[in-house]
Structure formats: C-alpha cells, structure tokens
DOVEXBA-241509 format. One record per residue (C-alpha): residue in three letters; x, y, z. Coordinates in steps of 0.001 Angstrom, whole numbers, padded with zeros to 6 digits, always signed. Layout:
<nodes>
alaXYZ
...
</nodes>
This chain:
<nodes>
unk-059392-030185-010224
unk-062129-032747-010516
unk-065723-032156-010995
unk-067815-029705-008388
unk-064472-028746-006493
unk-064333-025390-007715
unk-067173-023469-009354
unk-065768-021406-011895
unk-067703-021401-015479
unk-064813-024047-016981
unk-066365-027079-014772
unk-069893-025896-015110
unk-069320-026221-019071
unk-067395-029559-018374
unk-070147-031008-016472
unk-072779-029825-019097
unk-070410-030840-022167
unk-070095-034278-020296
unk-073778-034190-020052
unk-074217-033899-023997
unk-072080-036717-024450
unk-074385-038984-021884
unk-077768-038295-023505
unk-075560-038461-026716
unk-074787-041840-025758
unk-077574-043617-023587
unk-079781-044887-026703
unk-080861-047501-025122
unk-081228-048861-021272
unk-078161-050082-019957
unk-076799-051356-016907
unk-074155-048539-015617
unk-071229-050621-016044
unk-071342-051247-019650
unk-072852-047662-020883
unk-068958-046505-018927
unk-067148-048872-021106
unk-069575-048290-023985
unk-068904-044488-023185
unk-065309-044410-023414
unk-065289-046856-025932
unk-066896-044582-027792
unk-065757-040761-027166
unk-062391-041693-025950
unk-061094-040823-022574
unk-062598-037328-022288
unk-063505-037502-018750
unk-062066-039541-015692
unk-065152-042674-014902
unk-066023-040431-011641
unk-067076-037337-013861
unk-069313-039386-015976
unk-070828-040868-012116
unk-070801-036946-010750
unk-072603-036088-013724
unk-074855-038849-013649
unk-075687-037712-010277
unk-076639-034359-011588
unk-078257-035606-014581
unk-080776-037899-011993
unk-081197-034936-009845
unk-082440-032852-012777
unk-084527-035955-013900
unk-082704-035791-017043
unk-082281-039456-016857
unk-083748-042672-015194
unk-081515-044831-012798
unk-083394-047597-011849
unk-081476-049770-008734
unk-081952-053465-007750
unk-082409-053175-004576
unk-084942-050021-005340
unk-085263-049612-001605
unk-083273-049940+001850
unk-083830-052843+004328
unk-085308-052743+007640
unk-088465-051060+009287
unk-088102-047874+007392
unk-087780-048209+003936
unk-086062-045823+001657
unk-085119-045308-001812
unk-081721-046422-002519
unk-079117-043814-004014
unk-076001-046298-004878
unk-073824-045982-007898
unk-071814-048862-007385
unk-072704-052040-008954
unk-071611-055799-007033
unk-073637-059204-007323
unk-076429-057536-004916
unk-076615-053975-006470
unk-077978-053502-010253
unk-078244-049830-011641
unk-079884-049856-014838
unk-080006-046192-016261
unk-081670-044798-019640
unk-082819-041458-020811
unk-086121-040171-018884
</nodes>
C-alpha cells in the first residue's frame, strides 16, 4: 500500500526512513519541484513523488521543515494560511530545513 493507508510499524519506518533522506537532502532552500527531481536524482527511485509530498506533509506538521507558499494566504474577507503542495504559474512552494 501507499503511505498512511495502513499503520503497521513497516510504513511508520518508511515514512521516517523517507524522512532521513529529506533532511538528508534539503541543504539548501528550494522550490518543491526541483528538490523532487533533485531527490530522485539523487537517491534513486526509493519512494513514489506522493510519499516524498505525504511525508513532507508530516515533516511541516512536526515543524521539521519550512514550506513557505506564494500565495502565503487565501483570498477574500477571511484570510487564511494556504496549505497547497502543488506548484502552477500562481502557486510557489519554496521549502528548506526549519
């Protein structure tokens, strides 16, 4: 299965091993499309692209890392913080280690 379906200790290890490999990688600040490539460039293909984004979620939860967006908040009359992880010509995700 993919990442968070089940719960047994072999994708809890995954998603921590995966983890490693992040802060491993993230040197520098990057925008999220190139620290993927750069990623698998790098350690091969270890993980499918939406582990390294579920983990990435985790990782921002835990403030493990940084994820700065551009937009940084929604439109309109009540403003929130945006939570995207897709990148287009309006949406810029920068991430680096915190």
């Amino acid at each position: 299965g993919t990442l968070f379906e089940e719960n047994d200790d072999n994708e809890i290890v995954e998603t921590e091993l995966i983890g490693k490999l992040i802060i491993n990688e993230l040197q520098i600040k990057k925008h999220l499309k190139n620290f993927i490539v750069d990623f698998l460039n790098d350690k091969g293909m270890v993980c499918k692209v939406s582990d390294i984004i579920e983990t990435l979620k985790v990782m921002e939860k835990q403030e493990k890392i940084v994820v700065e967006r551009t937009p940084a908040v929604t439109q309109g009359l009540n403003p929130r913080p945006t939570r995207f992880w897709e990148e287009d010509k309006n949406h810029k995700i920068m991430i680096s280690r915190k």
